[in-house]
Structures are given as structure tokens and as C-alpha cells.
N, C-alpha and C positions, 0 to 999 in steps of 0.2 A: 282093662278096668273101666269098668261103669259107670258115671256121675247121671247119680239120681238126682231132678231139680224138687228140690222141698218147698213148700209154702212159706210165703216170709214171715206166717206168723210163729214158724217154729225156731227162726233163725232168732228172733226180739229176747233180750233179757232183760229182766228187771233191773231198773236203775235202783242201786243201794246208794246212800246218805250216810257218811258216817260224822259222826261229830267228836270235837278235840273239846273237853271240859275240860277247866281247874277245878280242883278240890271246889273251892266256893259255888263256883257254878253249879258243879253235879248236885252236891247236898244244898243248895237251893229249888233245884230243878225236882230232887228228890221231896223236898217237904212241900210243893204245890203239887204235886203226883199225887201223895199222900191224901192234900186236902183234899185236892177233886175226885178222887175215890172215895171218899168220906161223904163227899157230897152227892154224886152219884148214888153208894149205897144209901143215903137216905130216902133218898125218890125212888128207888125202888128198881133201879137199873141195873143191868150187867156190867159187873166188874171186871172180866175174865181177862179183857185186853188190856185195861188199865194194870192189872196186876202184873202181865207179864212184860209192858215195862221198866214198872218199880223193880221187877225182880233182874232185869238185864243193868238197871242205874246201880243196883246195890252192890253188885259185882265189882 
């Protein structure tokens, strides 16, 4: 058996974040989501990422 050496940049993973909300927190966290998507789409910006937060908080 063979041991190929890979590059280190194949070995790196992404560090994920996860966070522990209470109820309060999430539906706070969710209605300033809300606003700055509001706010965003007024000036005329992309939404797309903003949404697919709200849509992972709303869960």
C-alpha cells in the first residue's frame, strides 16, 4: 500500500460556528434579519444571502 502526500491545502476544513439561541434570542435575531433585508432591498442590493439566513433562523 501506497501513501500519496497531498497538499495541505486539501487536508484544511472549514471551520463551522454553531450557535445555542433561546426562543428570545432567535425571534430577536430574526426581526433585525428581517429589518436589514428591508433595508438592503431598499438601496437596491442583493438579498439572496440575507434570505438564506432568515430561512435557516426560521427553522
Amino acid at each position: 500500500m501506497a501513501v500519496k502526500e497531498v497538499p495541505a491545502i486539501f487536508w484544511k476544513k472549514k471551520t463551522r460556528y454553531y450557535l445555542e439561541l433561546t426562543h428570545e434570542e432567535k425571534r430577536y435575531l430574526l426581526e433585525i434579519m428581517i429589518w436589514f433585508r428591508n433595508k438592503v432591498l431598499s438601496e437596491g442590493g442583493p438579498t439572496e444571502d440575507i434570505n438564506e439566513v432568515i430561512l435557516k433562523l426560521a427553522k
